[in-house]
C-alpha positions in Angstrom: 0.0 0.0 0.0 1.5 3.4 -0.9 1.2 6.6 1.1 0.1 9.4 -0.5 1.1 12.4 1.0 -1.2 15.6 0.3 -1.4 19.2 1.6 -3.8 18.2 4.4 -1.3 16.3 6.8 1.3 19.2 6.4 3.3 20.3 8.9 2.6 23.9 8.5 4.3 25.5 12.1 7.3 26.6 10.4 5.0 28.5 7.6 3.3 29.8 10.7 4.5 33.3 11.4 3.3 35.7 14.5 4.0 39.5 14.2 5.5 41.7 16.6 7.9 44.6 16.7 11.1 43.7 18.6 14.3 45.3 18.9 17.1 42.8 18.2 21.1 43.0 16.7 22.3 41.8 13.6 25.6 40.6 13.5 26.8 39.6 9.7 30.6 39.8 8.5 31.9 41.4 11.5 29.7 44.3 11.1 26.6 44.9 13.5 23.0 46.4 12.5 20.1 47.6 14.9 17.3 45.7 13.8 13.2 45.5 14.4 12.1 42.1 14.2 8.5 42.6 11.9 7.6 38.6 12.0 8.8 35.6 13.7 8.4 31.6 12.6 10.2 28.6 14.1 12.1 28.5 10.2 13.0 32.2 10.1 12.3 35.6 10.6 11.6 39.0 8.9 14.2 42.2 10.4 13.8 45.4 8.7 17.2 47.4 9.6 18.1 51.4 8.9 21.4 51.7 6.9 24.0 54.2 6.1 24.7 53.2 3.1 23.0 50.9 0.3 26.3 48.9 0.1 26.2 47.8 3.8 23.4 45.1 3.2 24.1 41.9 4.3 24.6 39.7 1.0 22.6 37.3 0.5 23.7 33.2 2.0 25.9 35.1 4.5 25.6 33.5 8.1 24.5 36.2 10.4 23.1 36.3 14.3 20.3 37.8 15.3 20.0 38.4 19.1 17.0 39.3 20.6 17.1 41.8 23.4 15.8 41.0 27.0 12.3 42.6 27.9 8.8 42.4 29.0 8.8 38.5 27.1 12.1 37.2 27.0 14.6 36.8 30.8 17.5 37.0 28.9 19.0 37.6 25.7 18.4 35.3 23.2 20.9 34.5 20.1 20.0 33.0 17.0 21.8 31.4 14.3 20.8 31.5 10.5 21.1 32.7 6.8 20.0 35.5 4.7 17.5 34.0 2.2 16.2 37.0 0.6 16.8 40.7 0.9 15.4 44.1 -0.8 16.4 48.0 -0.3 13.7 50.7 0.1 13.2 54.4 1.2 11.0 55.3 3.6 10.7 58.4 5.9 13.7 57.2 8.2 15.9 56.7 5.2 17.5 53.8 3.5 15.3 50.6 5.1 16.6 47.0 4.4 14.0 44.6 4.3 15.9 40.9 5.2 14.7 37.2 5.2 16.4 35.1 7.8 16.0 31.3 7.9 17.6 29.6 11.0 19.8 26.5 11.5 17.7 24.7 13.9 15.2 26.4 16.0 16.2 26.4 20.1 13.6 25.6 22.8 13.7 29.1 23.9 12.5 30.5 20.7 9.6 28.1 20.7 8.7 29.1 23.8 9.1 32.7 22.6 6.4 31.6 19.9 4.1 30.4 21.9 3.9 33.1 24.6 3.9 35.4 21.6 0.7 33.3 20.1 -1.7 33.3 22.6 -4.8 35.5 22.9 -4.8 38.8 24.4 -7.7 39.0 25.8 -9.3 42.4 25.5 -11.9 44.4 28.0 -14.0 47.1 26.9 
């Protein structure tokens, strides 16, 4: 009997991805970048970063670390480890805006914690 796999049985938590605004530093080539965090998955994340200059972008494939700052959420600094999948350049009203796609080694139990504190329900009271 063959299995036949189909789009139903999934495994969609690393497509998942939960929004938030955090402060974080991006360290690629020796150089380090302020960051904002825009969206967060257990397979990567989404930082949006203010440069200098259009040529300080991170190249695409390079190896980078992301560490998130400490906070309301996290106890204590937490480092990932990944790649730069995908990157783009804009302008926006705080000047030159990089826009980059970060997909990590292996997810750590603290950043799966960090997901699912960040998932649940706020519950709201009017």
């Amino acid at each position: 009997m063959e299995i036949i796999k189909s789009r139903v049985f999934k495994d969609n938590r690393k497509l998942s991805r939960v929004v938030l605004n955090m402060e974080c530093l991006l360290e690629s080539d020796g150089r380090k970048y302020n960051a904002l965090m825009v969206d967060l998955s257990q397979g990567g994340a989404l930082l949006s970063t203010t440069l200098l200059l259009f040529e300080d972008i991170p190249e695409t494939q390079s190896k980078v670390s992301v560490t998130l700052k400490e906070g309301d959420i996290l106890k204590a600094p937490l480092v990932l480890e990944g790649t730069i999948r995908r990157s783009s350049i804009g302008i926006s009203e705080f000047g030159k805006e990089a826009k980059l796609g970060i997909e990590f080694k292996e997810p750590p139990l603290a950043l799966l914690r960090l997901i699912s504190a960040l998932s649940k329900p706020v519950k709201v009271i009017c």
